[in-house]
N, C-alpha and C positions, 0 to 999 in steps of 0.2 A: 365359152364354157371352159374349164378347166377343172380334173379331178387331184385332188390332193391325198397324198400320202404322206399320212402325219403320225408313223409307227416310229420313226427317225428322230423327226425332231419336227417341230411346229414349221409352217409357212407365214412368210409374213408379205399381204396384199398391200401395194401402194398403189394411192388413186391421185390424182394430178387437181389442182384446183376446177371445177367446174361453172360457168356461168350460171348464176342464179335462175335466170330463164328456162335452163335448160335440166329437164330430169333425166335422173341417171341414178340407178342403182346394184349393188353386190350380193347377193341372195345365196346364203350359204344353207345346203342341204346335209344331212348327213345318212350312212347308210338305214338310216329309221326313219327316213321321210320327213324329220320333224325339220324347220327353220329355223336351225340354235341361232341367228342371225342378220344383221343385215350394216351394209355401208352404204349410204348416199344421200342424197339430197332432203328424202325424210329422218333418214337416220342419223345421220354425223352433220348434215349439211355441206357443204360445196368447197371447204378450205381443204387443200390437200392434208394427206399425213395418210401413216403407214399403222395396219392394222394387224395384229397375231391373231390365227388362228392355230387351235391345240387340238392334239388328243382328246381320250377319256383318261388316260390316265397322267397328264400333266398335270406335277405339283409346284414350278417353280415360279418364282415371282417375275411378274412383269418387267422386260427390259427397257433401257432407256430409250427413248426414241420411237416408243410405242404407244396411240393414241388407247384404243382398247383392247379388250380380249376378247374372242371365243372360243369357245370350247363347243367341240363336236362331241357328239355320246359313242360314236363310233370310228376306227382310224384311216377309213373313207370315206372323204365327201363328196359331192358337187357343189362350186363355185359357177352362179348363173351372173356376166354383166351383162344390162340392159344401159342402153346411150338413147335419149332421143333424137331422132330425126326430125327437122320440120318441113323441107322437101329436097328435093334433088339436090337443086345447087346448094344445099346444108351439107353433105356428103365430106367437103375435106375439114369442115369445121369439128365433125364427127369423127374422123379419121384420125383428127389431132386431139383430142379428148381419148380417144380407147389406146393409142403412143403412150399415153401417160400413166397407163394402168400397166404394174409389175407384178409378178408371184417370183419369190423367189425363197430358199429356206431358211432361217433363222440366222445359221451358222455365216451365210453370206451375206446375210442384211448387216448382220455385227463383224465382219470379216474375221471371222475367226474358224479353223481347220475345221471339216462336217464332221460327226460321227460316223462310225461303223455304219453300213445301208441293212437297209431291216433286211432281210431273207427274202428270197426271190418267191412269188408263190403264182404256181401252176392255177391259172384261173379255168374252169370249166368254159368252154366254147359260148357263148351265148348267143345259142339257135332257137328259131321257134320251133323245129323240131324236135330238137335235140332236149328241149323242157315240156314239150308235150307226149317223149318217150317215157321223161321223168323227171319229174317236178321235181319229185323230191332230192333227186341228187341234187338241182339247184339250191333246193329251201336249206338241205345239209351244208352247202358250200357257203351260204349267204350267212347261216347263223355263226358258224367260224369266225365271224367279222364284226358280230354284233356282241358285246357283252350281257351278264346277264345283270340284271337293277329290280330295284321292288317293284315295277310298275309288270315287266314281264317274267318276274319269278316262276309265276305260278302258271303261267302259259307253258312256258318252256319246259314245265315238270314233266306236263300234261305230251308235251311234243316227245320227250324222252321217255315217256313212259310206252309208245309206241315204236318208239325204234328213230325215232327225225332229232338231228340235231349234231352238235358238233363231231365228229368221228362216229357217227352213226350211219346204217346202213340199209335205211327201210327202201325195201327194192317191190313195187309196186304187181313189176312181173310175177314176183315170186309167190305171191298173198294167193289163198282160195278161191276160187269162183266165189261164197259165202263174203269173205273178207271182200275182194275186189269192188264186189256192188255195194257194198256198205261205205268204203269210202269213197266212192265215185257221187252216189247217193246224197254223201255228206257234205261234198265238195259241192253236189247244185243247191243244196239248203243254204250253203255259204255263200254262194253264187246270187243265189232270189235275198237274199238276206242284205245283201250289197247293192244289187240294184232297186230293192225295194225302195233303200234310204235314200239314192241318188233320186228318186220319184218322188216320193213322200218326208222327207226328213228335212226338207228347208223352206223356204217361203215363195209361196207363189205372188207372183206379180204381172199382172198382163199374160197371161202364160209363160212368163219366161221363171224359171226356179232358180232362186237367188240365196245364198247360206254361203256361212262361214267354213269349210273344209281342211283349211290350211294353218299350221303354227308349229310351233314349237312343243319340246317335252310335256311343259305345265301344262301347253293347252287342248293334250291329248291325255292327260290321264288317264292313259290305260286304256283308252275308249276304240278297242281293234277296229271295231263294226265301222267310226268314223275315220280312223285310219285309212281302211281298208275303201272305203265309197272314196276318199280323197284321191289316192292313188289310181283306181278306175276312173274317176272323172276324170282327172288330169296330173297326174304325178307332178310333182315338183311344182304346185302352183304358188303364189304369194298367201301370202298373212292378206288378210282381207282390211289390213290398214294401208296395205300396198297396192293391192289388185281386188276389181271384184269381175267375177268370170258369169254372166248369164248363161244359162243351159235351158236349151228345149228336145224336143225329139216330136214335136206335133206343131203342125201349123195353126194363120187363127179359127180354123175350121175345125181343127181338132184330128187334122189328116194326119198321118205319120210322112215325118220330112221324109223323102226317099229321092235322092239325087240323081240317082239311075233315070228317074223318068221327066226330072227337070233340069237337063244339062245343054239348054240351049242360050 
């Protein structure tokens, strides 16, 4: 895995030719959860060549020497490579396939002097403490990063109309007895509302529940509630043209799995 900071100038991913046989794919996340993309064997197919990844706010034209584009909606990603393995002794033939894979900035892909480095930025600690003292200092830290677009306009009005969001200062402690239970309240409606969908919102099959969670901007249209169950089930999962992830939480009995008392 590898996170990119693309406030500077774009990164550009090179992948080395890959045997046909063998899958291997570049799963690019951004700070919105969505898949603005992907390199590999379904995507590009297996001949090498080198790939830009941008900004939100990149306007310039594609340079030479560059297969495609993507463009992230935010100016932090996650870069996920997956190589297959097909067993042990596969190990250096794998070895020699992830050699081949480079990140490196724009400015050194074309050897040409970097730009100015973006500004240093103090990131909040990221403790499970430390976000369960207060989330929202998180959610304020995280929206800093995200821009705002038609899809979350109107969310965001809604977050700043309480006090959450960029240079905002909603301090949890500080709210009424009144206020405190209301949003606490609000947060389990949110809470059952998300694990409802991960229950009921995709297709049952033999018990096992089977649905699409995963994509891109378009294929989230604003839709928080599927955002939000994708990221609980399994943050950063593939496009379901890549991966398909089966989920249970009941055996075929209908027991609930509980590992604790089957760990022999």
């Amino acid at each position: 895995m590898v996170w990119l900071d693309l406030r500077a100038e774009p990164m550009v991913i090179s992948v080395p030719a890959v045997p046909k046989e063998r899958y291997y794919s570049v799963q690019f996340v951004d700070g919105n959860a969505y898949n603005y993309g992907y390199i590999g064997s379904r995507a590009t197919g297996v001949d090498p060549g080198s790939y830009l990844v941008v900004g939100p706010d990149w306007k310039d034209e594609k340079p030479d020497g560059i297969k495609q584009e993507f463009q992230s909606s935010t100016p932090f990603g996650l870069t996920i490579f997956r190589t297959q393995l097909f067993n042990a002794e596969d190990i250096p033939n794998v070895v020699k396939v992830q050699a081949g894979y480079k990140v490196q900035p724009l400015s050194a892909f074309l050897n040409q002097p970097a730009p100015p480095p973006a500004p240093k930025i103090d990131f909040v600690p990221a403790t499970t403490k430390g976000i369960k003292q207060n989330f929202y200092e998180y959610l304020d830290a995280a929206l800093e990063l995200v821009p705002i677009t038609p899809e979350n306009r109107e969310i965001r009005a809604r977050l700043a109309s309480i006090g959450i969001g960029p240079g905002k200062t909603f301090d949890f402690q500080e709210l009424s007895l009144e206020h405190k239970a209301a949003v606490l309240l609000a947060m389990k409606e949110g809470d059952d509302k998300v694990k409802k969908y991960l229950s009921s919102g995709m297709k049952d099959i033999n018990g096992w529940k089977i649905g699409s969670l995963f994509g891109d901007r378009s294929f989230y249209k604003g839709d928080w509630l599927k955002r939000a169950a994708a990221a609980s089930g399994g943050i950063y999962g593939n496009d379901s043209v890549e991966a398909m992830y089966p989920m249970t939480r009941t055996d075929a009995a209908g027991e609930t799995l509980d590992g604790s008392k089957h760990n022999e």
